[in-house]
N, C-alpha and C positions, 0 to 999 in steps of 0.2 A: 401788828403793833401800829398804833395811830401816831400822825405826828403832829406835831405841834400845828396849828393853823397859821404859826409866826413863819413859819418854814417853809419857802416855796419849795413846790416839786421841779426838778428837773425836765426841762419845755422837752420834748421828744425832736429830735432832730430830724430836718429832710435828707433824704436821701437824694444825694443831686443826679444820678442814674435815672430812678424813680421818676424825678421833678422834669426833666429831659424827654424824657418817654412820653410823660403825660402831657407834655407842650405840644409836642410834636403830633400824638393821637389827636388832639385839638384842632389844632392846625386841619390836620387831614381831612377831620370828621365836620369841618367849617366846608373846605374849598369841596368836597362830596357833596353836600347838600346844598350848597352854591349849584352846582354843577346838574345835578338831579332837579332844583328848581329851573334853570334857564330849560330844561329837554322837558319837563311836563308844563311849565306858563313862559314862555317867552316872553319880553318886549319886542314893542313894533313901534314904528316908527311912521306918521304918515306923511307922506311927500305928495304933492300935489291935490287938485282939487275936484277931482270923480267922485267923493264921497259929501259933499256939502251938500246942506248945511248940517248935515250928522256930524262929520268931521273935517277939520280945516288942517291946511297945512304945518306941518310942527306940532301936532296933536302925537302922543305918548302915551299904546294902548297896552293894556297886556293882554295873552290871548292863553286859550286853556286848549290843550292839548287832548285832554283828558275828556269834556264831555262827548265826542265824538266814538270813544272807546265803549260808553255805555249805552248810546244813544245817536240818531241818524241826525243830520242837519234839516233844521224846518225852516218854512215860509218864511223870511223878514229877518231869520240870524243872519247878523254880516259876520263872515269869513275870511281870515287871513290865506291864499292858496298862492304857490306857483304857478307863475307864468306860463302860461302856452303859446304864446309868440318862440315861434322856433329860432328868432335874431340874436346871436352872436351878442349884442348889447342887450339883451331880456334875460338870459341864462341866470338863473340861481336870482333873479329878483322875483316879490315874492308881492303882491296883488291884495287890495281889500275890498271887497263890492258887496251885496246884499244879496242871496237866495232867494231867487223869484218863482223858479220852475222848478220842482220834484222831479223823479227818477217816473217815470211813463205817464208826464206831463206834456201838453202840445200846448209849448208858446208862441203866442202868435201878437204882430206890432203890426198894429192898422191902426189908421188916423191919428195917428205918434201918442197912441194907447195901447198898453198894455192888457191882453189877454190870457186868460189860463184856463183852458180848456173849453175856452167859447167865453166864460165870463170874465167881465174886466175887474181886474185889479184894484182893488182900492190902493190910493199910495199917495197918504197925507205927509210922507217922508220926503217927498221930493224937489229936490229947491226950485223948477219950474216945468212948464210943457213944454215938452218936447218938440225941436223944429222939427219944419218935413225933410229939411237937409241931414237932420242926424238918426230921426227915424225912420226909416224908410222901412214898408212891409213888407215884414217875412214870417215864415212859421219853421219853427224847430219841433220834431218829436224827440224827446229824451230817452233814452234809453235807460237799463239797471245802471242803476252808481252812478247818471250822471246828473248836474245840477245848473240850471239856468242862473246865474250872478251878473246883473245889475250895478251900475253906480248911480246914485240918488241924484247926482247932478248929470243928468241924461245926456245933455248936449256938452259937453265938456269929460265920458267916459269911455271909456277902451273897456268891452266887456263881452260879454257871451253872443253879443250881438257882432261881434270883430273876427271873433278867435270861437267861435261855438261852446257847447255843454262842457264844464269842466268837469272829468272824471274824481271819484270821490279819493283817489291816489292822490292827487294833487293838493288836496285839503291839508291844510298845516294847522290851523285849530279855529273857534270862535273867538271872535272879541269877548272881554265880560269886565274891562273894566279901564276909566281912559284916567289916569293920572296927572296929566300934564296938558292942557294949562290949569293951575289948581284952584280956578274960577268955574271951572267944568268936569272937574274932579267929581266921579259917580258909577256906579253901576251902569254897562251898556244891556239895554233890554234890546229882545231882537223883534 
């Protein structure tokens, strides 16, 4: 039987049980994928000035967890890693510098130049030359898994040159993208 078109139908009522339930699956299925983003792309945060002029102080990157799972760290990616300073004040702080050396690379700093396996390094990335004070030559052979990391502002970084090869455990992800200041807001290539 049809009814009149004058005639509203009775609206179907919520069930507030129902209505409750499905707040709450919301909620959950929000703060989950909150939660599963920060553990696959982190924020980072950069504090001081080892990476300039790439990145400056108060700069807001995020870093991907994820490509390191399918894929090994290359030449020139900068990296988020912990600290290997064994200091009681370095614990659980967490390091950004650029991948200079491979896994059974010999890097080698003469004439406050960069070498990688006898040939020098191009590295148009650098905010200047390196003094003789802060370069001083030495040669590292790398071993499996481990990675020569660099700060772009040479005379002014604590890096593999300090604290030696960072083992590829220590890697917490790539930079791939800086958010903050949103004058510099873009994709980080490596």
């Amino acid at each position: 039987m049809l009814k009149n078109a004058t005639q509203e139908l009775p609206r179907p009522r919520l069930k507030i049980p129902g209505m409750l339930m499905e707040t709450i699956s919301t909620v959950i299925f929000i703060i989950a994928v909150t939660v599963l983003f920060d553990l696959a792309i982190p924020r980072s945060l950069v504090d001081g000035h080892s990476m300039e002029p790439t990145f400056f102080g108060d700069d807001r990157l995020v870093v991907s967890r994820i490509n390191y799972l399918v894929g090994e760290p290359q030449r020139g990616d900068i990296l988020v890693f912990n600290s290997l300073v064994p200091s009681e004040a370095e614990q659980g702080i967490m390091l950004i510098k650029r991948v200079v050396g491979l896994p059974g690379d010999t890097v080698e700093v003469r004439e406050q130049q960069v070498y990688i396996n006898g040939n020098l390094l191009p590295e148009p990335y650098i905010k200047e030359p390196c003094q003789i004070s802060r370069c001083r030559e030495d040669t590292w052979v790398l071993g499996d898994g481990e990675y020569f990391m660099m700060g772009d502002n040479r005379n002014n970084s604590r890096d593999s040159r300090r604290f030696g090869p960072v083992p590829i455990t220590k890697i917490v992800g790539q930079v791939i993208f800086r958010y903050w200041p949103p004058t510099s807001l873009g994709i980080i290539a490596g």
